[in-house]
C-alpha positions as CSV (number, residue, x, y, z in Angstrom):
1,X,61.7,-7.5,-12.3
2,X,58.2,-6.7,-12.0
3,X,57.1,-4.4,-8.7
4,X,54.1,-4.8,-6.9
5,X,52.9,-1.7,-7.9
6,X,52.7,-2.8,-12.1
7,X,49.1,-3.3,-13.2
8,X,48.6,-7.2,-13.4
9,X,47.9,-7.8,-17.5
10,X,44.3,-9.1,-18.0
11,X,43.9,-12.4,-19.0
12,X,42.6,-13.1,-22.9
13,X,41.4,-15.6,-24.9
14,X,44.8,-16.2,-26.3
15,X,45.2,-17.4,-22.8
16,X,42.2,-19.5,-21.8
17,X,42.9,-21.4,-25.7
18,X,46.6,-21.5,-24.5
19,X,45.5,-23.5,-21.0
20,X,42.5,-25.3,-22.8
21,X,44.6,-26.7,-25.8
22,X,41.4,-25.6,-27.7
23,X,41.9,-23.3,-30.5
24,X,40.8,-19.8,-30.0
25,X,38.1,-20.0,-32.4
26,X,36.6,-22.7,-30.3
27,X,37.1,-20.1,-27.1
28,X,35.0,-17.9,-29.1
29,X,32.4,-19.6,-29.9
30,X,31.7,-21.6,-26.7
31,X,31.6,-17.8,-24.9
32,X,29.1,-17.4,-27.4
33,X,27.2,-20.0,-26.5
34,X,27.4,-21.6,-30.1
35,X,27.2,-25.0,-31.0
36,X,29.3,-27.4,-32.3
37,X,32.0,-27.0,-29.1
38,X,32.4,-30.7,-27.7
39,X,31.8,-31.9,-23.8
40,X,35.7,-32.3,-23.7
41,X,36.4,-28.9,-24.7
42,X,34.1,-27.1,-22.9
43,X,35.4,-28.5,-19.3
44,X,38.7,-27.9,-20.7
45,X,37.5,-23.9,-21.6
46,X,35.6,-23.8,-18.2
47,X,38.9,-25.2,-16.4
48,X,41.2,-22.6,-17.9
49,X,38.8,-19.7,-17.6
50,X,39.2,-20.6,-13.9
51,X,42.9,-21.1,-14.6
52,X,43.8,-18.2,-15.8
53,X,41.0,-15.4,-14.1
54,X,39.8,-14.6,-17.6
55,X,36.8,-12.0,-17.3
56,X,34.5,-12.2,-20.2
57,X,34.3,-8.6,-22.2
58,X,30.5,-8.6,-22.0
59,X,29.8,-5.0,-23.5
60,X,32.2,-5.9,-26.4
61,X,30.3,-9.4,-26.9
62,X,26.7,-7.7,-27.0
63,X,28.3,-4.6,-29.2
64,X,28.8,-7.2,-32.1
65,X,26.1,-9.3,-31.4
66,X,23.5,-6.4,-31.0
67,X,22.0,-7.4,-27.6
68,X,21.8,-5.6,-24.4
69,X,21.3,-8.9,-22.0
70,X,18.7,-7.0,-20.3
71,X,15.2,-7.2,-20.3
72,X,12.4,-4.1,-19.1
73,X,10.4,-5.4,-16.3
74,X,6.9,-3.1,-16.8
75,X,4.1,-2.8,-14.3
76,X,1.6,-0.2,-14.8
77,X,0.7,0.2,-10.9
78,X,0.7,2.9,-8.8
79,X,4.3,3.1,-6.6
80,X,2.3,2.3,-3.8
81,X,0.2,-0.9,-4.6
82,X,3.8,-2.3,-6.5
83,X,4.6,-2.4,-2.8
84,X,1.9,-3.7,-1.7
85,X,0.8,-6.3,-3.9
86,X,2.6,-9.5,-3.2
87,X,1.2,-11.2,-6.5
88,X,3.1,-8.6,-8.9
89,X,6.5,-9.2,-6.2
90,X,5.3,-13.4,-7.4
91,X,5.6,-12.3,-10.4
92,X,8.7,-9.9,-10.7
93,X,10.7,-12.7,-8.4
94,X,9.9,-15.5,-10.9
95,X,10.7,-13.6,-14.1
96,X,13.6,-12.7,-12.5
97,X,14.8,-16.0,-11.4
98,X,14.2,-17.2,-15.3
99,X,16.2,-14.3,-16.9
100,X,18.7,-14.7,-14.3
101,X,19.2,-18.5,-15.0
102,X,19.8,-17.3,-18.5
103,X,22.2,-14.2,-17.6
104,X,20.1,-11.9,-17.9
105,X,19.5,-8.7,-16.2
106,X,16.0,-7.8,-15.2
107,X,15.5,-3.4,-15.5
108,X,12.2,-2.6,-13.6
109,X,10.2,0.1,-14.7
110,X,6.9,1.1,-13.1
111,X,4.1,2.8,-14.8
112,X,2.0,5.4,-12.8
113,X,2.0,8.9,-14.8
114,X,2.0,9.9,-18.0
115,X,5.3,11.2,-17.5
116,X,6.1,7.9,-16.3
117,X,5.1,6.6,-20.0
118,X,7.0,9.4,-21.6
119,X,10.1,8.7,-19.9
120,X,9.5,4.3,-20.1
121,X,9.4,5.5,-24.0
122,X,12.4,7.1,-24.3
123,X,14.3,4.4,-22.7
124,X,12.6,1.6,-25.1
125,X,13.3,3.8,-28.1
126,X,16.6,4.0,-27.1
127,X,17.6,0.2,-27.1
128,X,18.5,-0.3,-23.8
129,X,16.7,-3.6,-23.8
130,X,16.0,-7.0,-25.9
131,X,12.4,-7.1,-24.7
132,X,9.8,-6.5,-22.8
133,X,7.2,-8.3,-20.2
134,X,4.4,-6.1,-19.0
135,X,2.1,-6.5,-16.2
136,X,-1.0,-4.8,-15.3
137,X,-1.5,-3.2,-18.8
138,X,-4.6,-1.8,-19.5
139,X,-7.0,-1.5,-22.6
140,X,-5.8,1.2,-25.2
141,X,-2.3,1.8,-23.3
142,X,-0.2,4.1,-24.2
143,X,2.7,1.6,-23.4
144,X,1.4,-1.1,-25.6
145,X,1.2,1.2,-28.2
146,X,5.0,2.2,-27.9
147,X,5.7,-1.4,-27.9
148,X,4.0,-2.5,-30.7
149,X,5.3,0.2,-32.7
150,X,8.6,-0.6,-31.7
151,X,8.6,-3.9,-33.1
152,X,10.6,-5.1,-29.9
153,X,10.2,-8.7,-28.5
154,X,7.4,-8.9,-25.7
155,X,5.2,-10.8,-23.6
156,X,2.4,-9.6,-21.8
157,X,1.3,-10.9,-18.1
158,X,-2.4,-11.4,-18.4
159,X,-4.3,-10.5,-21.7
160,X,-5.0,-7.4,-22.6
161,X,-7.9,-6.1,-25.2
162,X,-6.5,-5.1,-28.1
163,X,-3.0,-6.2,-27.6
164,X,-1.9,-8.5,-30.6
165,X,1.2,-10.4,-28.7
166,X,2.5,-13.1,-27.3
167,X,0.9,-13.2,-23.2
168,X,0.5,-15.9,-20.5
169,X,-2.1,-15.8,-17.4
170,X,-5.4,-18.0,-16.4
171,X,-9.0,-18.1,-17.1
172,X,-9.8,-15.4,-14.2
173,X,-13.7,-15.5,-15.8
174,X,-13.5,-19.3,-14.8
175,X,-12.0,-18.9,-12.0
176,X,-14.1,-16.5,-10.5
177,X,-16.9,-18.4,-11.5
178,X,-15.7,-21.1,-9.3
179,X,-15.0,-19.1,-5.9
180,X,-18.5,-17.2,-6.6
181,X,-20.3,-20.9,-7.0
182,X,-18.7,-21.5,-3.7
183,X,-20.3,-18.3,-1.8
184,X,-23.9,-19.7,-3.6
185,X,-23.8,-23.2,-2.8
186,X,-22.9,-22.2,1.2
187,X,-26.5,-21.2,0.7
188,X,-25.7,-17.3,0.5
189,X,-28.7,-15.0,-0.8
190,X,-27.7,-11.8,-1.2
191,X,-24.1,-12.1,-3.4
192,X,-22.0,-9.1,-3.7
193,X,-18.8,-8.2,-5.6
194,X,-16.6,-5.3,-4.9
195,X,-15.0,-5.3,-8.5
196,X,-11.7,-3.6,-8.9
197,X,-9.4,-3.2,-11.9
198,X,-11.9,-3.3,-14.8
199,X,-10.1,-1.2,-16.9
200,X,-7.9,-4.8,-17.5
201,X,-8.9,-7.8,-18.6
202,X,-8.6,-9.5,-15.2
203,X,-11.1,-7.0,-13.9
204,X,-13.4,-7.3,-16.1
205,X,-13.3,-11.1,-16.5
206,X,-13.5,-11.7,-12.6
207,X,-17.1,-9.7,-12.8
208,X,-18.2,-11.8,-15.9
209,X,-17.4,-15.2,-14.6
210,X,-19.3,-13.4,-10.8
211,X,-22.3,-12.7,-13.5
212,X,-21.8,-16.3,-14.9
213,X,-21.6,-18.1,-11.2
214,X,-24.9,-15.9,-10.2
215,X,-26.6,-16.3,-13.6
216,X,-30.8,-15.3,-13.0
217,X,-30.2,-13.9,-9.4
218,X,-27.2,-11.5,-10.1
219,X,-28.1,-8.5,-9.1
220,X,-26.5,-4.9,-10.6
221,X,-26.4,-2.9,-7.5
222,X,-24.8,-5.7,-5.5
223,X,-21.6,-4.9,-7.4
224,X,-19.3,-1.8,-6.3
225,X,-16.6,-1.2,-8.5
226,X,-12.8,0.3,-7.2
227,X,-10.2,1.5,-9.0
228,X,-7.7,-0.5,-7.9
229,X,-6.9,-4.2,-6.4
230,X,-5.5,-2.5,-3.0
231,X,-6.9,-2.6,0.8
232,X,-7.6,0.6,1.1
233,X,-10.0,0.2,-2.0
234,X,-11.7,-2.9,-0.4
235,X,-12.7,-1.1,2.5
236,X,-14.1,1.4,0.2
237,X,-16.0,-1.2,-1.6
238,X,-17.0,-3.0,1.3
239,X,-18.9,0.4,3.2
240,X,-20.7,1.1,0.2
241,X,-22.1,-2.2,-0.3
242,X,-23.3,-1.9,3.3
243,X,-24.7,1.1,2.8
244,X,-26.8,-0.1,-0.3
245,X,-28.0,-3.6,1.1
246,X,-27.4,-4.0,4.6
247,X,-29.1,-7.6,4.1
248,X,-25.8,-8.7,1.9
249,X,-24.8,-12.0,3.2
250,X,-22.0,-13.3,1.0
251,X,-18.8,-11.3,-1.0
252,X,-16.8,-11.7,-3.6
253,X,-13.3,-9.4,-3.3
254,X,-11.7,-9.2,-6.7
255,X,-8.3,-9.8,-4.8
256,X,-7.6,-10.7,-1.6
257,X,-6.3,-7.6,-0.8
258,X,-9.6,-6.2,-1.6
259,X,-11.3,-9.3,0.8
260,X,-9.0,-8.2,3.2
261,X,-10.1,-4.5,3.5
262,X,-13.6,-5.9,3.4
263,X,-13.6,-8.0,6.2
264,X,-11.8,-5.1,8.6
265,X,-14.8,-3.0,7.8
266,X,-17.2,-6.0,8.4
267,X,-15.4,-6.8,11.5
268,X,-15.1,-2.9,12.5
269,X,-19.7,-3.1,12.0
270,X,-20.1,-6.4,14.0
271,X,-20.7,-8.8,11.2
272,X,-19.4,-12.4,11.5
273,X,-17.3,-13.8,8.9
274,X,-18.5,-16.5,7.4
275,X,-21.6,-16.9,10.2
276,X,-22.8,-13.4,9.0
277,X,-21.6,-13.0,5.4
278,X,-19.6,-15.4,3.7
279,X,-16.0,-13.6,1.8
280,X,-13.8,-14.7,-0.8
281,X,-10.7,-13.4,-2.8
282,X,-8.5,-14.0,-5.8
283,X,-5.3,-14.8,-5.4
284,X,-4.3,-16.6,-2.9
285,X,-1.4,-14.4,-1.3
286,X,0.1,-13.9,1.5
287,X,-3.6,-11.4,2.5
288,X,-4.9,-14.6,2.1
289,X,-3.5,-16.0,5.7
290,X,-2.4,-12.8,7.2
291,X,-6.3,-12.6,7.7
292,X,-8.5,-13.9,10.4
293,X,-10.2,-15.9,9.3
294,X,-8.3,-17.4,6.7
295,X,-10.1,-16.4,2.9
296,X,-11.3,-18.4,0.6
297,X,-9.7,-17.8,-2.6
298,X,-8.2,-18.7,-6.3
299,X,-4.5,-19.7,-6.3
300,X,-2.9,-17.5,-8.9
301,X,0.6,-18.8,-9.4
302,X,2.5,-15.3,-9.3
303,X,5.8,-17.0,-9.9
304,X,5.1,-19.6,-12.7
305,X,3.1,-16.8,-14.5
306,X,6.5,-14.6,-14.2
307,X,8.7,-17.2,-15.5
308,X,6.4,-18.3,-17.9
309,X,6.6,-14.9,-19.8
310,X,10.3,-14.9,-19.4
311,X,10.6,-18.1,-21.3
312,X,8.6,-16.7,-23.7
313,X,10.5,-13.7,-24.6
314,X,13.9,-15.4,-24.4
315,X,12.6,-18.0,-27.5
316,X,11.5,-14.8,-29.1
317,X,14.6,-12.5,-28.1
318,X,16.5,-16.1,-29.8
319,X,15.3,-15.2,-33.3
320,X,11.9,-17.6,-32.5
321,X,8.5,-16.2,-33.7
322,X,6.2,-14.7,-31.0
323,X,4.0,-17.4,-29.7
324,X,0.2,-16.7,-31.2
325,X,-1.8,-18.6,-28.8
326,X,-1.7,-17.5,-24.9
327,X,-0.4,-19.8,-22.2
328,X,-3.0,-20.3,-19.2
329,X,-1.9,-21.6,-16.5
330,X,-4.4,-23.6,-13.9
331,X,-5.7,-21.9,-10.8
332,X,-7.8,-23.7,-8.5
333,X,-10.0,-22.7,-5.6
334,X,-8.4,-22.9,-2.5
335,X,-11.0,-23.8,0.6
336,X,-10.3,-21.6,4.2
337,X,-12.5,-20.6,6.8
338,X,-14.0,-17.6,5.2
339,X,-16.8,-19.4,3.3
């Protein structure tokens, strides 16, 4: 007679074939995920998995089949701007929501030392992942490096110089192109750009595609560069270009954060916005509304970005070879009050 006190015997696969009528081979391979398991005897396998409260031995199933089920999440932010930066939480959410659908688990790891990118190291080196998807990396990083040499499956977030791997993002020279065309054809004079970030490709290609919009009137010293895409650095920005040409009568804000930093320091010195000085941003996020007025801006689509790359690095995680050609994904000009 068996006590309430006896442990209760785990259920096994001899049991889920046993309420199934499947053999235990065909168990086996459907927990796999393996083909050749018909519709009949996977309901049936579902059904007694139910049935019986069999709990899959996932460590043992990734021991023989070499896989961790987890994927690094890498931004190379400061802690601070991770928090504040709703496109990179777009991002993180919709990779997440990808890996998740495919049960996987989702490590975050954020870059902002080189201590940081000692210890991110270690941990890749040490196989506690099937892949990679970065975000924010930067030309020459140290990161990319240790990837590369890894030979691990990754995906980048935006395309980084120098970086020969797989990546999906959008045409931020474009795109920028197109929000600065707006400013101009307002009938704005004096154009300026507080450009942030151009240590990355998006930073960099936001002030070509500003050059581009401008083309024979772009003027150098309208353009104030800032480390980062944060508020704090948009008011920054903002004060110096004031400083240089109080005539300036239209800006371009490499994020909307940025825009949104600007236009406290051009409320804060009496300036109307967009009767004064016309503003737009990148990215359309949540700074975006939040501000008053409402900016002007390029949609980036944070989420479709994130799960983008995390289809990407599943088909490569699969035994598929990386993709050679980028994804870019559309980003439109969104029209608000600020211009």
């Amino acid at each position: 007679m068996t006590s309430s006190a006896d442990p209760v015997r785990p259920a096994t696969l001899h049991d889920v074939a046993r309420a199934s009528g499947v053999s235990r081979g065909t168990v086996s391979r459907h927990l796999n995920g393996e083909r050749y398991v018909s519709e009949t005897a996977r309901v049936a396998i579902e059904q007694a998995i139910i049935d019986v409260g069999y709990v899959p031995n996932t460590a043992a199933r990734n021991l023989v089949r070499r896989r961790t089920q987890a994927v690094a999440f890498i931004v190379h932010e400061p802690h601070a701007l991770f928090l504040e930066d709703p496109n990179i939480a777009g991002i993180l959410l919709g990779t997440n929501t990808a890996l998740s659908d495919a049960d996987y688990q989702m490590v975050c790891l954020i870059v902002d030392s080189d201590r940081d990118t000692q210890r991110v190291a270690r941990y890749l080196n040490s196989g506690f992942v099937d892949g990679a998807i970065v975000v924010s990396a930067r030309e020459n990083d140290p990161v990319s490096r240790i990837i590369e040499k890894l030979r691990i499956p990754a995906v980048f977030v935006g395309h980084p110089r120098g970086v020969d791997a797989a990546w999906v993002g959008i045409d931020n020279r474009a795109a920028a192109a197109s929000v600065t065309a707006r400013l101009r054809d307002t009938g704005r004079q004096r154009i300026g750009m507080i450009a942030a970030a151009l240590d990355r490709d998006s930073g960099t290609d936001r002030l070509a595609g500003f050059r581009d919009a401008l083309g024979g009137s772009f003027d150098e010293r309208l353009v104030e560069s800032v480390p980062l895409y944060s508020y704090s650095d948009g008011v920054a920005g903002m004060r110096a270009l004031l400083e240089r040409e109080p005539r300036l009568d239209g800006v371009f804000a490499a994020s909307d954060a940025v825009a949104a930093g600007a236009l406290s320091v051009l409320h804060a010195e009496g300036r109307t916005v967009p009767g004064d000085v016309g503003l737009v941003g990148f990215d359309d996020s949540s700074w975006a509304t939040r501000t008053t007025p409402q900016l002007t801006t390029v949609h980036q689509p944070a989420a479709q970005l994130g799960a983008g790359a995390a289809a990407e690095l599943l088909h490569q995680i699969g035994g598929a070879p990386a993709s050679t050609e980028g994804v870019i994904l559309d980003c439109p000009v969104v029209l608000r009050e600020s211009a």
